[in-house]
MOPAC internal coordinates of N, CA, C and O (Angstrom, degrees):
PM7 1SCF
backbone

  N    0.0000 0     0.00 0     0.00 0    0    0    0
  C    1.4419 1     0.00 0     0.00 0    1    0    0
  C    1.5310 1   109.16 1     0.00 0    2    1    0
  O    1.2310 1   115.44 1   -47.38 1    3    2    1
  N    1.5785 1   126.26 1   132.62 1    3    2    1
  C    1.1518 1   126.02 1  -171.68 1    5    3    2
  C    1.1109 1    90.37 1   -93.69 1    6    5    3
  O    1.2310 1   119.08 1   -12.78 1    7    6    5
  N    1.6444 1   119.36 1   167.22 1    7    6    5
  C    1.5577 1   120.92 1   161.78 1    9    7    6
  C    0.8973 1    99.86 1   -85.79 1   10    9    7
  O    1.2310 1   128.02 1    13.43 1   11   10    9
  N    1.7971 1   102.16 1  -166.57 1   11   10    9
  C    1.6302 1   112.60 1  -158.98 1   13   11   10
  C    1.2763 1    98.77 1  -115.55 1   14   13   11
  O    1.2310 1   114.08 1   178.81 1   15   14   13
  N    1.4087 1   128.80 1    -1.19 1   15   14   13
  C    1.6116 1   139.23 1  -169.45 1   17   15   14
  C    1.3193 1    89.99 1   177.94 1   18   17   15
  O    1.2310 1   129.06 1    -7.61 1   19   18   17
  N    1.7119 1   100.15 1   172.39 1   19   18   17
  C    1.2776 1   118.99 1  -157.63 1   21   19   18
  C    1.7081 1   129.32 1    26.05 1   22   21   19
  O    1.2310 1   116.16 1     6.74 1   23   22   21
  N    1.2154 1   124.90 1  -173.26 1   23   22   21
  C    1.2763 1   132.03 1   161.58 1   25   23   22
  C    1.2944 1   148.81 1   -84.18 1   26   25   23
  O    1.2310 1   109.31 1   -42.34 1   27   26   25
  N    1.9058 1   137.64 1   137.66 1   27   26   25
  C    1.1807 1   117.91 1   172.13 1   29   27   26
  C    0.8884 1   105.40 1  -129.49 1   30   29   27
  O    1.2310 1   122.15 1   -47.42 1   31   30   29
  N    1.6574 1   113.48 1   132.58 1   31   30   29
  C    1.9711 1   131.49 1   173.86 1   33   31   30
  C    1.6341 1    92.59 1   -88.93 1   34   33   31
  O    1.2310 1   130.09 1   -75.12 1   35   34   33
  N    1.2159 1    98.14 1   104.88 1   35   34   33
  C    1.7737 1   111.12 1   148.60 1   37   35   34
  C    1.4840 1   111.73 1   -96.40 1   38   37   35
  O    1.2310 1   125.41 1   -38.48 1   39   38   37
  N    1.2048 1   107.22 1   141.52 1   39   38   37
  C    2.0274 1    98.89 1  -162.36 1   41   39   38
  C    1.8538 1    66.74 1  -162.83 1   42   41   39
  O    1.2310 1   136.24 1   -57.84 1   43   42   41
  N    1.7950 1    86.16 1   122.16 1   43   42   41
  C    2.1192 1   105.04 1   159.08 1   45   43   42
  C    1.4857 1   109.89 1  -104.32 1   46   45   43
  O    1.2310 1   122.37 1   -19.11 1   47   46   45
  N    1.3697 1   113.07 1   160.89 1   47   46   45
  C    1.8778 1    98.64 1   159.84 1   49   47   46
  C    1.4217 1    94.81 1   -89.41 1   50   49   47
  O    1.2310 1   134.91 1   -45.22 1   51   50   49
  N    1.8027 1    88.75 1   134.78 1   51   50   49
  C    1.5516 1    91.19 1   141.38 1   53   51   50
  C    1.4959 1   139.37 1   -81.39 1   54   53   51
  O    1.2310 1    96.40 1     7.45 1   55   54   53
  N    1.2141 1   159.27 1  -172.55 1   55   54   53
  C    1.3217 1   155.29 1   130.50 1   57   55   54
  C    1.3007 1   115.96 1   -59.42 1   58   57   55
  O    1.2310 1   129.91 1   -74.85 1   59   58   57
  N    1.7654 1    98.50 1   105.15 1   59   58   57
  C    1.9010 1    95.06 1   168.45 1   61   59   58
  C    1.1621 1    90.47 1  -130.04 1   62   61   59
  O    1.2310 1   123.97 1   -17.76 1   63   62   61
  N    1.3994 1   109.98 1   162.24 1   63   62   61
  C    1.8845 1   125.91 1   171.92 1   65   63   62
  C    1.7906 1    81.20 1   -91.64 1   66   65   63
  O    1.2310 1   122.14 1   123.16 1   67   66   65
  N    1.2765 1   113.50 1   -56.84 1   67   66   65
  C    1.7303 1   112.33 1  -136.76 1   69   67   66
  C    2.2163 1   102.71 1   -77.12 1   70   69   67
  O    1.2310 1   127.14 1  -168.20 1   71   70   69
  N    1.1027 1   103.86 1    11.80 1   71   70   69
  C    1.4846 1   110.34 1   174.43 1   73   71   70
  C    1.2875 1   117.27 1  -152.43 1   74   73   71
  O    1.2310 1   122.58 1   -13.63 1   75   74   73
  N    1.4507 1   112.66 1   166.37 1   75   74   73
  C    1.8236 1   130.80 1  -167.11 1   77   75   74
  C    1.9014 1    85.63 1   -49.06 1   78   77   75
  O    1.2310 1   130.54 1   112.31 1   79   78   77
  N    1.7370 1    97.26 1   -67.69 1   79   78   77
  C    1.6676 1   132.58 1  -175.96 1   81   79   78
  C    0.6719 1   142.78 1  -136.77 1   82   81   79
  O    1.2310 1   102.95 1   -24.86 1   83   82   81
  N    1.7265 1   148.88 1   155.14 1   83   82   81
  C    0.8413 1   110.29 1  -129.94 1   85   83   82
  C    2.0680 1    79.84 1  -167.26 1   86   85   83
  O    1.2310 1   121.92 1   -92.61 1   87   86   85
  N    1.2377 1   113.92 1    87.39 1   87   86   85
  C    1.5890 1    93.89 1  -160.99 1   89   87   86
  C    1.3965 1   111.63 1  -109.88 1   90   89   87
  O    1.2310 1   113.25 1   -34.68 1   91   90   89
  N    1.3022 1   130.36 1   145.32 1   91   90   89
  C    1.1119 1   131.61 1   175.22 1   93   91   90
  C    1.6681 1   120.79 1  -113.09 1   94   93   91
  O    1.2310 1   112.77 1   -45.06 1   95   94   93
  N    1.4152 1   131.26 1   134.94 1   95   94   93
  C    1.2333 1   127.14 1  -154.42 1   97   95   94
  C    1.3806 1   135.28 1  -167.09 1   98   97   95
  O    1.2310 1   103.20 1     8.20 1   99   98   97
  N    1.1436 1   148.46 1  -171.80 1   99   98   97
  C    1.4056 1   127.42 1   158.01 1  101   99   98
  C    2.0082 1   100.22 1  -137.40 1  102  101   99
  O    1.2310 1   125.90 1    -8.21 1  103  102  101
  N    0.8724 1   106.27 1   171.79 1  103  102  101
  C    1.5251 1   141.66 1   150.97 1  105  103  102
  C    1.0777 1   118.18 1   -77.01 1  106  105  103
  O    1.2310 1   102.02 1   -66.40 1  107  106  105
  N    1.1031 1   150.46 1   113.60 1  107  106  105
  C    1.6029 1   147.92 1   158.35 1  109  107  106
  C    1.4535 1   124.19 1  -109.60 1  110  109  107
  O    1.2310 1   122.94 1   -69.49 1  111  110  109
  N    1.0093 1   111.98 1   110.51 1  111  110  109
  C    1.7587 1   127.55 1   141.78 1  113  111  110
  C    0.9546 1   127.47 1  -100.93 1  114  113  111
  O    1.2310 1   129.03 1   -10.55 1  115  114  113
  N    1.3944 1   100.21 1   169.45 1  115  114  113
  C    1.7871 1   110.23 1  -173.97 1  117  115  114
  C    1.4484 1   100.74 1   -58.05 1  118  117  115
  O    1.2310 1   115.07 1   132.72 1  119  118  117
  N    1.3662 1   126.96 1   -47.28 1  119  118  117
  C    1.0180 1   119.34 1  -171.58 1  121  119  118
  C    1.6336 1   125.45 1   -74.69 1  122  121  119
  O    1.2310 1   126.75 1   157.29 1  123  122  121
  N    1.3263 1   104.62 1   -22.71 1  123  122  121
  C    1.6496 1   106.68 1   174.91 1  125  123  122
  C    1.3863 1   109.90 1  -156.89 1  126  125  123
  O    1.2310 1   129.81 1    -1.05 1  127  126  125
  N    1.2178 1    98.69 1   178.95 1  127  126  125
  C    1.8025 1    99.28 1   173.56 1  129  127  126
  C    2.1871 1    95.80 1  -143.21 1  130  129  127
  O    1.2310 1   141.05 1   -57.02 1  131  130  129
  N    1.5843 1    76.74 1   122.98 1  131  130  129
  C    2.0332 1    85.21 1  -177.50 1  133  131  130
  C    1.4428 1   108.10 1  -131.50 1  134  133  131
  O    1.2310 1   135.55 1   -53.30 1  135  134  133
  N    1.1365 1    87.51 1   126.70 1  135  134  133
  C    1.9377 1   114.87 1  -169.54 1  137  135  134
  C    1.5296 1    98.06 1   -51.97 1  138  137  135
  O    1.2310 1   114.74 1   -30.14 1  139  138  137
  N    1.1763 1   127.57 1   149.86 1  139  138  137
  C    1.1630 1   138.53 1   173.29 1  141  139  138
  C    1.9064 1   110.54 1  -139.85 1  142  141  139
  O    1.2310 1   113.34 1   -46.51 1  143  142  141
  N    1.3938 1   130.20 1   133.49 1  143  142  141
  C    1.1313 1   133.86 1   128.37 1  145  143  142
  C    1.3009 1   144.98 1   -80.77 1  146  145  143
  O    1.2310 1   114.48 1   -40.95 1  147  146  145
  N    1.4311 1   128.06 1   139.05 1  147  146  145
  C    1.3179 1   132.29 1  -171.12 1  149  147  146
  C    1.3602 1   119.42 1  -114.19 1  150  149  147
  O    1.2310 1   101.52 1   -83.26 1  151  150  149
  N    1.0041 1   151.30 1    96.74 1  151  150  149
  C    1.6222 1   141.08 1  -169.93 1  153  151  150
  C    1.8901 1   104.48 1   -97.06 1  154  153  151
  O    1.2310 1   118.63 1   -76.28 1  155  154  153
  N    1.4070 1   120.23 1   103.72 1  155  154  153
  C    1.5553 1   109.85 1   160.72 1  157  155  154
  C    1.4617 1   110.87 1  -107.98 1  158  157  155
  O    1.2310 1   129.73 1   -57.57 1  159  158  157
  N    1.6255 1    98.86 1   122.43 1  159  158  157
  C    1.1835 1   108.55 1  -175.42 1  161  159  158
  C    1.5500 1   105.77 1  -117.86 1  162  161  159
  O    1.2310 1   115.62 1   -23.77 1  163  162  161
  N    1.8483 1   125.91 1   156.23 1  163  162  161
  C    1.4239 1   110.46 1  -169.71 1  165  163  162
  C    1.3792 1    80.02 1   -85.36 1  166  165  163
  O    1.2310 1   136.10 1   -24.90 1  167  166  165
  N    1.8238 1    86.44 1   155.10 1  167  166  165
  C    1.9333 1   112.90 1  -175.46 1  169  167  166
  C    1.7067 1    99.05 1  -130.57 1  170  169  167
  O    1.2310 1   121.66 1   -68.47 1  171  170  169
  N    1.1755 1   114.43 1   111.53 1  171  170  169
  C    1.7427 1    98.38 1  -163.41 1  173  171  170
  C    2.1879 1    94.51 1   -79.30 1  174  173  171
  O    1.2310 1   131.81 1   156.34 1  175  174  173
  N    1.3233 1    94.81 1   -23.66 1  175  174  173
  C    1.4475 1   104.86 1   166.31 1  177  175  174
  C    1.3401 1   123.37 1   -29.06 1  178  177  175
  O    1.2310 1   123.67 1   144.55 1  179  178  177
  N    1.5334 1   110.56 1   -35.45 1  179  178  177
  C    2.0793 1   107.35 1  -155.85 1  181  179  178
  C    1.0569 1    85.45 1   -95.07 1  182  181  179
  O    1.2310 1   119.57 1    14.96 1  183  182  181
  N    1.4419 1   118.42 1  -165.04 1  183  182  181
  C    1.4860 1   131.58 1  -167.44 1  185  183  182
  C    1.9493 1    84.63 1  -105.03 1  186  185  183
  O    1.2310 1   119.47 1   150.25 1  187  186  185
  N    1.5840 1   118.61 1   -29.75 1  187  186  185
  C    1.7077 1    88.98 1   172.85 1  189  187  186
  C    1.0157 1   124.26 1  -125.64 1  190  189  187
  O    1.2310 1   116.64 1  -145.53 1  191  190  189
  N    1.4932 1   123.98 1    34.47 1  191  190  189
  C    1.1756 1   134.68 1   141.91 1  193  191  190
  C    1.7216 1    96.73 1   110.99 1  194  193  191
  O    1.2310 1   116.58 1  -176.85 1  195  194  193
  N    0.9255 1   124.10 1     3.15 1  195  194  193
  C    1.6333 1   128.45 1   159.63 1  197  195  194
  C    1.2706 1   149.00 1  -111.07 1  198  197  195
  O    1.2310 1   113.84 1   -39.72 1  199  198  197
  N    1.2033 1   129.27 1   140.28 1  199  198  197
  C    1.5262 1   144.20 1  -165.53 1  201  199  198
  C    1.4672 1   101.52 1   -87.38 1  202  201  199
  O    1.2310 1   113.27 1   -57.08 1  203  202  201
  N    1.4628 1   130.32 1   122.92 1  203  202  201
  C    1.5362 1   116.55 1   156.26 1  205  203  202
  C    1.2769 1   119.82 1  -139.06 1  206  205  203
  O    1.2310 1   119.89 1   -70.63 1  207  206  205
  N    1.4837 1   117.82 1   109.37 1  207  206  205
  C    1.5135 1   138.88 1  -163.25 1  209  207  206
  C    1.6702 1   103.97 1   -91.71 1  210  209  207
  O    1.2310 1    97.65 1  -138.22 1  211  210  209
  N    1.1882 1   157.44 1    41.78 1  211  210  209
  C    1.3939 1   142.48 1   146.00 1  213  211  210
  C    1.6004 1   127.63 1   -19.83 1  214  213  211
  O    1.2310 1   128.56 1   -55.79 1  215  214  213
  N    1.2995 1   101.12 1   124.21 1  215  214  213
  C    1.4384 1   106.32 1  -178.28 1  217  215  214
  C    1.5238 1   106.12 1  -148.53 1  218  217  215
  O    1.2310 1   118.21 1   -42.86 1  219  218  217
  N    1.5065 1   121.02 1   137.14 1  219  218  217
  C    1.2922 1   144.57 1   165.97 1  221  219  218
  C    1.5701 1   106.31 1   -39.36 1  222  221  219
  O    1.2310 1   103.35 1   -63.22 1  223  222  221
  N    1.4899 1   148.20 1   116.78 1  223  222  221
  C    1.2770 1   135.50 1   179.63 1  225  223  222
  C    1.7513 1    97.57 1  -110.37 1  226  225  223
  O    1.2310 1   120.97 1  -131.99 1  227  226  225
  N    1.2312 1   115.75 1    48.01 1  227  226  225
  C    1.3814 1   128.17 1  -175.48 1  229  227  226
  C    1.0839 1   139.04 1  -171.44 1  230  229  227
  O    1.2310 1   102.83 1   -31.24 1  231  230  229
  N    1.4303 1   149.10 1   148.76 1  231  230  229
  C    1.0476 1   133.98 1   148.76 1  233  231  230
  C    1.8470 1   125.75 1   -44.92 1  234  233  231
  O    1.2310 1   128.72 1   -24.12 1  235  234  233
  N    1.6205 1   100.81 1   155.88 1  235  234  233
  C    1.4587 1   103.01 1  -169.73 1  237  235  234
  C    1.5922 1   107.78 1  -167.46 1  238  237  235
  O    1.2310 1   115.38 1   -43.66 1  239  238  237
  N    1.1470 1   126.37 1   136.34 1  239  238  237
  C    1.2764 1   143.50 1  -174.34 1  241  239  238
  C    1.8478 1   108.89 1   -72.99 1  242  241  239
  O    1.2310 1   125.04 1   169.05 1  243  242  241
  N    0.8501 1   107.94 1   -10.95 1  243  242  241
  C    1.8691 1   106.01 1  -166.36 1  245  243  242
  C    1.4180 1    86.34 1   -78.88 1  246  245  243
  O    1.2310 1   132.76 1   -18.84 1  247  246  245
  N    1.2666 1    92.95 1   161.16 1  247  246  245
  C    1.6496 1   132.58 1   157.91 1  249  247  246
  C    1.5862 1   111.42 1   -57.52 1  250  249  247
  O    1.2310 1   129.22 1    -7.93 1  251  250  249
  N    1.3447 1    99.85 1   172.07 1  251  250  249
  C    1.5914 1    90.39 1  -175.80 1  253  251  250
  C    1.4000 1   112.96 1   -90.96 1  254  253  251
  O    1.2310 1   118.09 1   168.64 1  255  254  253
  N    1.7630 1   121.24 1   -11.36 1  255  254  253
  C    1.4387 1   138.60 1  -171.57 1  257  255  254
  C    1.6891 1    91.39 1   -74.94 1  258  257  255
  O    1.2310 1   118.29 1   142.67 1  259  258  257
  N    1.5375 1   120.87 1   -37.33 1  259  258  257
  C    1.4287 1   115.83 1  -150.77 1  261  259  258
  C    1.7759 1    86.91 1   -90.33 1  262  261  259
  O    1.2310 1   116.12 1   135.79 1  263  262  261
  N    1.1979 1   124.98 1   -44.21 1  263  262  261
  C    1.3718 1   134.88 1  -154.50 1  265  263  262
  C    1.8348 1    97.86 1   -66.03 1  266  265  263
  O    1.2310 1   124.81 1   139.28 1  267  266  265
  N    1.7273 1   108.38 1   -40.72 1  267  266  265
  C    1.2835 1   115.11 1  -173.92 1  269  267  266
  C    1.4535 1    99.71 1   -81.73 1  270  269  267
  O    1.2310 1   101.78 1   145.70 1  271  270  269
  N    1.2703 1   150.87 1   -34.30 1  271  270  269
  C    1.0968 1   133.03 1   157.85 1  273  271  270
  C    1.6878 1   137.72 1   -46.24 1  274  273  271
  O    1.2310 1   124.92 1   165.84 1  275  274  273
  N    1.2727 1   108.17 1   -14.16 1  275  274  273
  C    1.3157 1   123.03 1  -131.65 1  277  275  274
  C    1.8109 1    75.72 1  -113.31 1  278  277  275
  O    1.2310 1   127.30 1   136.90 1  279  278  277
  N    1.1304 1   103.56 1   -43.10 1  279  278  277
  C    1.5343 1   116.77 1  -163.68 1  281  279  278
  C    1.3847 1   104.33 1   -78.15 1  282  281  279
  O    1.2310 1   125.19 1   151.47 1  283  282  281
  N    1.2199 1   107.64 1   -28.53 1  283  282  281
  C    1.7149 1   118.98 1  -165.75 1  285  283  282
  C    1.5874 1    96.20 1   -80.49 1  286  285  283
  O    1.2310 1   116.05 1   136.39 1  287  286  285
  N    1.3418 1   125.11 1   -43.61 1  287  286  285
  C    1.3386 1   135.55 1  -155.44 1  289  287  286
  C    1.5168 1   101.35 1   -70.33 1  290  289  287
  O    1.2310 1   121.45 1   119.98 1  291  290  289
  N    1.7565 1   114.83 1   -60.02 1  291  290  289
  C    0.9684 1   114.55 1   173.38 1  293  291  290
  C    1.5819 1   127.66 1   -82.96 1  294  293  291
  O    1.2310 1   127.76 1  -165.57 1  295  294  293
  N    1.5698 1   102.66 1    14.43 1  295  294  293
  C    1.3838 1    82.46 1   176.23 1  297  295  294
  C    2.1487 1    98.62 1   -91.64 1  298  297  295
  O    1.2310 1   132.86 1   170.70 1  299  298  297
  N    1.0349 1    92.75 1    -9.30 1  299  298  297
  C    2.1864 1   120.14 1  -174.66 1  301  299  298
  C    1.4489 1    92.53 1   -56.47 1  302  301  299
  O    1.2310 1   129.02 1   118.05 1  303  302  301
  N    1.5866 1   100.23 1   -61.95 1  303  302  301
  C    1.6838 1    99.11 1  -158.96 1  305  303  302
  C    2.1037 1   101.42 1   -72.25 1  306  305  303
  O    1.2310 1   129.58 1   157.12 1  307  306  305
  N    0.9471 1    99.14 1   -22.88 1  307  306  305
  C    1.9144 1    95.37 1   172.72 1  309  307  306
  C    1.2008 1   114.37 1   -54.59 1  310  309  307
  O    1.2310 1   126.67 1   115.25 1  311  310  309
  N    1.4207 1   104.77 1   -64.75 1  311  310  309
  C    1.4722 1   136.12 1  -173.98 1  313  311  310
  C    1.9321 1    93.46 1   -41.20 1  314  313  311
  O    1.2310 1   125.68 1   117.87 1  315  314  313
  N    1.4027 1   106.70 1   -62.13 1  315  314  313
  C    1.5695 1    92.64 1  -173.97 1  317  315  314
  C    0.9332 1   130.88 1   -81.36 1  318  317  315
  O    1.2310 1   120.40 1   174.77 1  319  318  317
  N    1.6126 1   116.85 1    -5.23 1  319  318  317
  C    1.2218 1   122.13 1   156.43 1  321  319  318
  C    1.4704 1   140.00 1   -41.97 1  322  321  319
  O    1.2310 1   132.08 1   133.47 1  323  322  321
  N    1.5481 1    94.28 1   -46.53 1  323  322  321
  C    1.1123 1   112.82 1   174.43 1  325  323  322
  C    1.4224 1   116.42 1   -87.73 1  326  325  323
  O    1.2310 1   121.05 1   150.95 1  327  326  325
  N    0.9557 1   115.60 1   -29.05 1  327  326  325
  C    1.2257 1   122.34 1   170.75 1  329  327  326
  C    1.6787 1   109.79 1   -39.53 1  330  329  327
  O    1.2310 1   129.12 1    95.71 1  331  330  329
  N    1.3989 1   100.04 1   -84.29 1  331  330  329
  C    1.2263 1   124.19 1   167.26 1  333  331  330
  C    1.6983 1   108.10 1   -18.30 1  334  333  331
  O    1.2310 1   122.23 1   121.61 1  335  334  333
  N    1.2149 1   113.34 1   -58.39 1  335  334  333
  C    1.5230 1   119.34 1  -177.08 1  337  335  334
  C    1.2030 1   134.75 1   -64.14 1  338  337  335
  O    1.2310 1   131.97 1   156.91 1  339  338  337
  N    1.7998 1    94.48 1   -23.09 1  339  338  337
  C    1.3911 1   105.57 1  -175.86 1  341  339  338
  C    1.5960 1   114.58 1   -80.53 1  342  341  339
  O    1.2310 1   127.41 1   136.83 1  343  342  341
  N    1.6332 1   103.34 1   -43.17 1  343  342  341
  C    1.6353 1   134.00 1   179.34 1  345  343  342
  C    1.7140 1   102.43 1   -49.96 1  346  345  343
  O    1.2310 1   122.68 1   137.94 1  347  346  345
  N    1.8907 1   112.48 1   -42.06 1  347  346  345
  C    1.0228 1   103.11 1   168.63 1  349  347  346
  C    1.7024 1   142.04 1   -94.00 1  350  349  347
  O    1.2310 1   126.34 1  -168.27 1  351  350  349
  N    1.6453 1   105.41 1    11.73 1  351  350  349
  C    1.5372 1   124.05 1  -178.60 1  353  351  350
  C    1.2623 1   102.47 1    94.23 1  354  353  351
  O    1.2310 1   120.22 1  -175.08 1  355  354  353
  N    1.4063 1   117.18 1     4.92 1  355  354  353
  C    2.2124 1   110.23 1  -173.09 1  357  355  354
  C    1.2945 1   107.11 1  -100.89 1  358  357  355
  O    1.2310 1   124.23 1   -18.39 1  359  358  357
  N    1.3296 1   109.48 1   161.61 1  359  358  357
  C    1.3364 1   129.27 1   174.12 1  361  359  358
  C    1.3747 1   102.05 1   -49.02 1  362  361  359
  O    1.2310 1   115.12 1   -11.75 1  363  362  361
  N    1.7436 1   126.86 1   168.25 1  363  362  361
  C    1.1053 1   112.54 1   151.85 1  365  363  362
  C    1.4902 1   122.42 1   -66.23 1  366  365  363
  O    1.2310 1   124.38 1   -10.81 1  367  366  365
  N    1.1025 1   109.19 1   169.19 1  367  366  365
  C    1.6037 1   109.09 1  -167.46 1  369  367  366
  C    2.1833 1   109.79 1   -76.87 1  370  369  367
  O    1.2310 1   121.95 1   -49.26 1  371  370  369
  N    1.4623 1   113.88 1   130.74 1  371  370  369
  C    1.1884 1    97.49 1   168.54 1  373  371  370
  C    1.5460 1   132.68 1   -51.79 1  374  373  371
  O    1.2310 1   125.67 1   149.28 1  375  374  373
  N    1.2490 1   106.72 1   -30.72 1  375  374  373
  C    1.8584 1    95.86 1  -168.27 1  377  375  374
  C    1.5575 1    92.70 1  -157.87 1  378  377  375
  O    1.2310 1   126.75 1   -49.54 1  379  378  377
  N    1.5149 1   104.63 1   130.46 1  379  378  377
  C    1.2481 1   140.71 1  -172.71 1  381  379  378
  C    1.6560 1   104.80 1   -88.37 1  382  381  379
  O    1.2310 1   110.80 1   -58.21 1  383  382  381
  N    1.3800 1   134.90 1   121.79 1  383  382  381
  C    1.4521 1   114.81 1   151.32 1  385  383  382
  C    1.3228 1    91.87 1  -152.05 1  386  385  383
  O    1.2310 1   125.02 1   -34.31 1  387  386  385
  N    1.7318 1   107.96 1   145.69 1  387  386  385
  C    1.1154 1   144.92 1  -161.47 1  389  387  386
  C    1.7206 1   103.04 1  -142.40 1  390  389  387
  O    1.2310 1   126.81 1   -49.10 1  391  390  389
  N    1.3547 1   104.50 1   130.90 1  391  390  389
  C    1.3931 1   106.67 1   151.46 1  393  391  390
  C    1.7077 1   114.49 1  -133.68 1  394  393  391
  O    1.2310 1   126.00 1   -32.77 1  395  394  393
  N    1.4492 1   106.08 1   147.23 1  395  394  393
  C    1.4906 1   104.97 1  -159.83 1  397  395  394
  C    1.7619 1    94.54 1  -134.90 1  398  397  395
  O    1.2310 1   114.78 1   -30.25 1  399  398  397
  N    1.0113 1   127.50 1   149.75 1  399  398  397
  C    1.4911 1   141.30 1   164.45 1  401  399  398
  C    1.5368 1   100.15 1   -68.03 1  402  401  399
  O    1.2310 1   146.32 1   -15.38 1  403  402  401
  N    1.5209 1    66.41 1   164.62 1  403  402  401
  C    2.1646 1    83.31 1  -174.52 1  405  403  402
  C    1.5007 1    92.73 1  -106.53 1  406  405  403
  O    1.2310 1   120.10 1   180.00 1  407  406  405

């Protein structure tokens, strides 16, 4: 079900050996729904110990301001997901959903 305004990040884990996570998902608007991948990998680099690569697995009509937001947002809500999971001894979490205003 799309909403009727604003956006929803549905994001599942997939099964990877070779990363933390590994999520597969879409974006939804009223107007479309566009697949997205997420890769969190540990980064001893950041200040919390994670890597988060988001990428579009689709074509998409946005601009590049909307597309880079879009990417940034959900790559945020992964990132604390795991975060969250790690701080508490859990797996990362199976399935991500977010809905956000436009």
């Amino acid at each position: 079900m799309k909403p009727a305004h604003g956006l929803r990040f549905v994001l599942e884990r997939a099964s990877s050996e070779e990363v933390l996570a590994l999520y597969r998902g879409t974006i939804e608007t009223a107007e479309q729904s566009v697949p997205i991948v997420i890769t969190v990998r540990t980064d001893p680099s950041t200040p919390d110990g994670l890597g988060v690569e988001p990428r579009l697995d689709g074509p998409t009509d946005w601009d590049d301001k909307r597309r880079t937001t879009l990417l940034r947002q959900a790559g945020i809500m992964a990132r604390s997901a795991v975060r969250g999971a790690r701080k508490d001894g859990l797996p990362p979490p199976r399935r991500i959903q977010r809905w956000r205003d436009l």
